[in-house]
TIKOLTI-920552 format. One record per atom (N, C-alpha, C, O): residue in one letter; z, x, y. Coordinates in pm, whole numbers, plus 50000, padded with zeros to 5 digits. Layout:
aZXY...
//
This chain:
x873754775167400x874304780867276x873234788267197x873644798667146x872204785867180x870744789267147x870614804967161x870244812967075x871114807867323x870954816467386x871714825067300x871104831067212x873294826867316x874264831667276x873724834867113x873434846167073x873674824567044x873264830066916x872474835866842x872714840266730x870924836366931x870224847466958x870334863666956x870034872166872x870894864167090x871364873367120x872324883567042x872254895867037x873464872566969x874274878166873x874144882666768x874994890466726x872904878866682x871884878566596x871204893766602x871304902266513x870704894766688x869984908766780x870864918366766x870634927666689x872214917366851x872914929566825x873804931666702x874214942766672x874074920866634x874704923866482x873664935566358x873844944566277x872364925866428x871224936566313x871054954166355x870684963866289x871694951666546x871064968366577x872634976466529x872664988666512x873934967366510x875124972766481x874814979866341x874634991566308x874814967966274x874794973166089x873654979866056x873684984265941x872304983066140x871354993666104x871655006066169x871245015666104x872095008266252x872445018866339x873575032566282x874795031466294x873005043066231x873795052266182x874835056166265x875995058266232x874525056666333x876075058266466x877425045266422x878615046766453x876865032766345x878065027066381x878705027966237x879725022966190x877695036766182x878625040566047x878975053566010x879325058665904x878735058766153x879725073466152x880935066866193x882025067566137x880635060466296x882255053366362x883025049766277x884145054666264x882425037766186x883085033066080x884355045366000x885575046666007x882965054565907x883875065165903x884655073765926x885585078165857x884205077166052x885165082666172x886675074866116x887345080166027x887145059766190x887785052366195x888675054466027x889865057366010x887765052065937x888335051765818x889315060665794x890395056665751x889005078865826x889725089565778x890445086265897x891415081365839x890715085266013x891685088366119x892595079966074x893745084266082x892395064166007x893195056765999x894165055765888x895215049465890x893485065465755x893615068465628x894485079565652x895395081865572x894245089665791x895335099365728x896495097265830x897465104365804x896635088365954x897705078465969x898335074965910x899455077865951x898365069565823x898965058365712x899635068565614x900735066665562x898825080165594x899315089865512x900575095565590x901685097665541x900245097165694x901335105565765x902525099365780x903615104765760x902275084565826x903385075465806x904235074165699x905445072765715x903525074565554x903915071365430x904855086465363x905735086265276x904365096965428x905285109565340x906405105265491x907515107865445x906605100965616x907635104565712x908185094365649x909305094965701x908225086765587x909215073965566x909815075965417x910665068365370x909235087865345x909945091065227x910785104765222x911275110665126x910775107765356x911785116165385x912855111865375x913075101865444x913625115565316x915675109865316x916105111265450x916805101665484x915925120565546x916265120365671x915425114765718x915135122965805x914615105365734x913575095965830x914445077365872x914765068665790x914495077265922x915055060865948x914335049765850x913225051865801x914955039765830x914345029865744x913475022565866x913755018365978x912175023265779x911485012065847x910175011465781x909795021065715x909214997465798x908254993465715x906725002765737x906385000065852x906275007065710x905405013065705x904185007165779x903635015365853x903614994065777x903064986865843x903484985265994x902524984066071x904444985066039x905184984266152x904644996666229x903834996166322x904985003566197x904595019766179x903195021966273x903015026866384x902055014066143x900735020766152x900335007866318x899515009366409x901414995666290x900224984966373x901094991866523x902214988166558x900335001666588x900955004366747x901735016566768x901555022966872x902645020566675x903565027466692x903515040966704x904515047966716x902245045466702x901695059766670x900565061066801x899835051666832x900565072466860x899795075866925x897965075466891x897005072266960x898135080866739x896315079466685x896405064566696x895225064566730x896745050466700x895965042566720x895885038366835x895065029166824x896165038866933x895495040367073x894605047567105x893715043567179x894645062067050x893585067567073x892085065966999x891035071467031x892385054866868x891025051766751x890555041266937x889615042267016x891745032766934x890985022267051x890295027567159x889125025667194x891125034267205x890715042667361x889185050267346x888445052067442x888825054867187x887395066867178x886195051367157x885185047767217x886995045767039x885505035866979x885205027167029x884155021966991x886105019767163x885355008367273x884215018667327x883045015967301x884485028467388x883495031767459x882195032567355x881225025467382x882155038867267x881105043467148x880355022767115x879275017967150x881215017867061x880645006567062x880034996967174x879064989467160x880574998267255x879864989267371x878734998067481x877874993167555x879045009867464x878175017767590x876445013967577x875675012067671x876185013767445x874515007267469x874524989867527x873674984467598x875274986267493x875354970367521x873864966167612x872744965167561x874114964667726x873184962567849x872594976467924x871384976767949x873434988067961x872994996767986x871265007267930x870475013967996x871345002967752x870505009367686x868964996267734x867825000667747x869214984467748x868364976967735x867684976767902x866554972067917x868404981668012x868404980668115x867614997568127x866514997368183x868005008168091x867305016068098x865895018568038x865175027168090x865485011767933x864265010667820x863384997567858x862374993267804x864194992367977x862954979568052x863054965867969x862534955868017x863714965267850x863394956767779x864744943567842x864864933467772x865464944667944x866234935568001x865554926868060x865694914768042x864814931668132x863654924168253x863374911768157x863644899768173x862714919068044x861924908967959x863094899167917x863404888767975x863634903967816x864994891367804x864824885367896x863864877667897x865834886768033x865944878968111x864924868468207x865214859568286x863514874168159x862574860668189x862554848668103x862324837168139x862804852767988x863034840467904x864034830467893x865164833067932x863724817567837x865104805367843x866824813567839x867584808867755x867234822167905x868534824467866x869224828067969x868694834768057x870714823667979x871354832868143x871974842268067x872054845667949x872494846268204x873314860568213x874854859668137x875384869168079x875304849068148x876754843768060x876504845467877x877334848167790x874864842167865x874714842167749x874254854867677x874384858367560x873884858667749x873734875967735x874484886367700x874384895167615x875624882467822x876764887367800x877414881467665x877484887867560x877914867767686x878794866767541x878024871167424x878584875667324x876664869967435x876364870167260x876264888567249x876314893567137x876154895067340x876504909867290x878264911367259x878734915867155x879044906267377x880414902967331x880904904067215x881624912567164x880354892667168x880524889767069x880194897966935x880884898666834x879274902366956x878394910366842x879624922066851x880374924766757x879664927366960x880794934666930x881974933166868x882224940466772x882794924766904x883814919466880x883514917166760x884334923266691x882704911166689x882394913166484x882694920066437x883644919366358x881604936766477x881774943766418x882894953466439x882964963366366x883754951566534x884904953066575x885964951966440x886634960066376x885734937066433x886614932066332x886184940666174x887044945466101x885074940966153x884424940966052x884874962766059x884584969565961x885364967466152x885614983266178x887204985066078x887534994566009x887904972666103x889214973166081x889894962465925x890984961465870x888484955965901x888714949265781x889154960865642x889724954365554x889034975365606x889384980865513x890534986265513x891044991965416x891014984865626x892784986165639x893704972365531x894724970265464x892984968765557x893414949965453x894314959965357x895544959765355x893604967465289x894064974865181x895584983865178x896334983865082x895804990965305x896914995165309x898504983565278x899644984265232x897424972165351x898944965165306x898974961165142x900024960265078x898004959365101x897814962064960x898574970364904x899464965064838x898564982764906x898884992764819x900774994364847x901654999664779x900784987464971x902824985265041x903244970564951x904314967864898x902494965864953x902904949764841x902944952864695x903674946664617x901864965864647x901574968664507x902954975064453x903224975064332x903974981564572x905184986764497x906154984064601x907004992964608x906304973864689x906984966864756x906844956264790x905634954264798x907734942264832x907854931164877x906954932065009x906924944065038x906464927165070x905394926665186x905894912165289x905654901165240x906424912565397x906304902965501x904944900165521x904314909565569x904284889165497x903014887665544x902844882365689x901764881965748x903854879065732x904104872165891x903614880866010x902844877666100x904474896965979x904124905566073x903004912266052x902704919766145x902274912065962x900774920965867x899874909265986x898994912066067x900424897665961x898934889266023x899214890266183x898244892766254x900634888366251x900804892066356x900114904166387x899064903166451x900524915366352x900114928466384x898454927966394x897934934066488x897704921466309x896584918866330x895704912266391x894494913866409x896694902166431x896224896566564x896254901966732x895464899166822x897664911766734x897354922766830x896384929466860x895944928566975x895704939266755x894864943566723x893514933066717x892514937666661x893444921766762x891954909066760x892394908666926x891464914666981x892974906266988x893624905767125x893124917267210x892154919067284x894254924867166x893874941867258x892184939767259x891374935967344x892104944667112x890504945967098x889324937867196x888334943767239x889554926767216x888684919567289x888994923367404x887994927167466x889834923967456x889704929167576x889464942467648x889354943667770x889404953067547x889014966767598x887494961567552x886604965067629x887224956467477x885914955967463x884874949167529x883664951567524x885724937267615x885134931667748x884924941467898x884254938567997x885544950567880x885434962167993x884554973767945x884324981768036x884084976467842x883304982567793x881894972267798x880764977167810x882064961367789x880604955067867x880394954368015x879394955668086x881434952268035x881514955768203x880954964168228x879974963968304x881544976468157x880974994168206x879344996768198x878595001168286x878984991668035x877504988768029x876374979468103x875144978768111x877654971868158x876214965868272x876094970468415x875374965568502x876914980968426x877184985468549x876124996368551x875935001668660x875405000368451x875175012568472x873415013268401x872905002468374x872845022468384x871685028468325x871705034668242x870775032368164x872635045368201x873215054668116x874105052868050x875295052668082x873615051267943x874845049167769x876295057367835x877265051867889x876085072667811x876885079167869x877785079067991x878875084268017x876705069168076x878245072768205x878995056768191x880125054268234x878115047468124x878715037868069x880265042167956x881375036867964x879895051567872x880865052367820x882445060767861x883575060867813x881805066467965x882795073268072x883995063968106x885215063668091x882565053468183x883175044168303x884175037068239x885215033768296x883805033868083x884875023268026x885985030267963x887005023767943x885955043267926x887185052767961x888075051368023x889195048667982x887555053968203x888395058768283x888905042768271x889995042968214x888565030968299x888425019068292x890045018068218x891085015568279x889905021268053x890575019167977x891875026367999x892835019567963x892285040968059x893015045868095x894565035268199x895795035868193x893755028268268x895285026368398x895595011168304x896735006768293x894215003568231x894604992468162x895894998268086x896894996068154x896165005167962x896535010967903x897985019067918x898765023067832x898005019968072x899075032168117x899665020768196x900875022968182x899585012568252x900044998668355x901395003668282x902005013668320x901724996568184x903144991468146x904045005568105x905165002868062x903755017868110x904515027568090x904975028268236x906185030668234x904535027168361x905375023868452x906555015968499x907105017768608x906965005768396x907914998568350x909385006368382x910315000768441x909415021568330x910605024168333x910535037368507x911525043668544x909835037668543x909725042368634x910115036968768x910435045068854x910125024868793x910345017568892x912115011668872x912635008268766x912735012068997x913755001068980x913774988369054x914804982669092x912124983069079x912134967769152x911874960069013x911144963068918x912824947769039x913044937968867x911874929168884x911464922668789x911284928469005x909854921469006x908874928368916x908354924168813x908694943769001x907844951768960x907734955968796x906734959768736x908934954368751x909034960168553x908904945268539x908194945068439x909114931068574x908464924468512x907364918368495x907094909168419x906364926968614x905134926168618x904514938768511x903384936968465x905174949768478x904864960668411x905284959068252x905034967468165x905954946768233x906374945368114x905414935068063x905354934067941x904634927168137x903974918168101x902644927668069x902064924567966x902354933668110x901084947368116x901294955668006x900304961667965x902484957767940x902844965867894x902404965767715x903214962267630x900914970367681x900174970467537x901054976167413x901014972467295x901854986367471x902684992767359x903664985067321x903764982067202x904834979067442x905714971667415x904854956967322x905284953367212x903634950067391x903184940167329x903044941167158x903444932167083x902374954467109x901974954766962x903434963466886x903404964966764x904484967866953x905604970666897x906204954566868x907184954866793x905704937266925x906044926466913x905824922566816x906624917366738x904084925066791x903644921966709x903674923866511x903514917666406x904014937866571x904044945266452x905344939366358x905394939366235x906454933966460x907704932466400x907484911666363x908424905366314x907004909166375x906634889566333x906384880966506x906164869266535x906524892366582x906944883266728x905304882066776x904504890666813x905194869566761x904054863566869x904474858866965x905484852366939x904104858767120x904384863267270x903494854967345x903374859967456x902564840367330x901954832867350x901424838867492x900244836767520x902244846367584x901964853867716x901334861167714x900424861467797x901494870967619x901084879567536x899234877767533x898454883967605x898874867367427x897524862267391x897194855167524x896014854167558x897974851267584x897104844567737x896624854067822x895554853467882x897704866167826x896944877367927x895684883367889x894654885067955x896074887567720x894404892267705x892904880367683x891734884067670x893374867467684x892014861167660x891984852967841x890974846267866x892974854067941x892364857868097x891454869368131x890464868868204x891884878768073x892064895368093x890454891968044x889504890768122x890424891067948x888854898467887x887684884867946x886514886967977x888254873567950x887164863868051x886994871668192x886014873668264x888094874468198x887904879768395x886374891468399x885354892168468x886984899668273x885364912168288x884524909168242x883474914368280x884484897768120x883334896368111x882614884468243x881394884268261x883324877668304x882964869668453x882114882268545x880984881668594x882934891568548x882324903568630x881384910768533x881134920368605x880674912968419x879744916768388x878234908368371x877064912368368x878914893968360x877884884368412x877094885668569x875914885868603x878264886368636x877704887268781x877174899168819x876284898868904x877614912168764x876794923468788x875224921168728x874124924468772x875734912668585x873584912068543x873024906268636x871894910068667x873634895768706x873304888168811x872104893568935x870934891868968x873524902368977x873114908869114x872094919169077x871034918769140x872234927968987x870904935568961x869684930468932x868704936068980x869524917468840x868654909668798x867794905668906x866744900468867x867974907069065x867104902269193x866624915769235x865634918769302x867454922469186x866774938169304x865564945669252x865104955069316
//
């Protein structure tokens, strides 16, 4: 544990000093700010359908897949890759610590400031409670989608970074990576085997946070992504592994 908290320690300080993760931040802020905007004049259209605005922003829109799909890669691509190219892995890894711990405590560090990317949204539901009644059921659901998904694109984005030498093709790799994760369950309606859509429905991220968004927690749901994101981070352990002898 020593190890892990170390480590986590290390990359929380290179997160919150690092001007890059507060372009992201900002980045994130306006994309998500003028989301919400866009949502908020389509729902005060008289011809727009009734529906909650929150519902809306948690899944239902193309920009937030795509905030997920750009800033895993941006956040995780130095992970192991940057430390592996600059020599300074070697060193780590002679000291009291394994490769599990390495891995989780950058994991992790991510996964913080992850959270800590999406904590000023808090506010939108703010300002929907300030002149409307607010379900808080589906606000915390929806946000737990969004703690879910998140960990697990962000466990393949360590994957990608230990696979590699280069920030950049690290951030590629967890791209292309993120792409078929992502696209699995739109095959759902493509197929007519009832095995196959209910293997594509279980895969299926959009249908999952359209669950969420509405109060439905899916216990299947949270099991696939905390298998899902142990499985890569299992395989980014063993890649530090196998490179760690050569």
């Amino acid at each position: 544990m020593n190890g892990i908290r170390v480590t986590l320690g290390r990359e929380l300080r290179a997160y919150f000093l690092s001007p890059l993760a507060y372009i992201v931040a900002a980045l994130l802020l306006v994309i998500n700010g003028l989301t919400f905007g866009i949502i908020l004049s389509f729902l005060n259209d008289p011809r727009a359908g009734i529906g909650a605005p929150l519902e809306y922003f948690f899944g239902e829109t193309i920009f937030f897949w795509l905030v997920l799909l750009f800033i895993t890669p941006v956040l995780t691509m130095h992970l192991i890759s940057e430390e592996r190219r600059s020599g300074t892995l070697e060193i780590l890894m002679t000291a009291p610590i394994t490769e599990a711990q390495v891995v989780l405590g950058k994991f992790l560090a991510a996964l913080i400031f992850y959270v800590f990317l999406w904590l000023p949204t808090l506010s939108y539901a703010g300002i929907v409670a300030y002149y409307h009644k607010v379900d808080w059921g589906p606000v915390a659901s929806g946000y737990l989608g969004i703690l879910g998904i998140g960990a697990l694109f962000l466990s393949i984005g360590v994957l990608a970074s230990a696979l590699t030498r280069s920030q950049l093709v690290a951030a590629i790799l967890t791209f292309a990576l993120l792409i078929p994760v992502f696209t699995f369950g739109l095959f759902e309606t493509l197929t007519n085997s009832q095995g196959a859509r209910t293997v594509f429905s279980y895969l299926n991220l959009w249908q999952h946070m359209g669950e969420f968004s509405k109060g439905i927690v899916d216990t299947r749901h949270l099991v696939y992504y905390a298998s899902a994101t142990a499985f890569f981070l299992f395989l980014a352990t063993r890649a530090l592994a196998v490179r760690k002898w050569r």
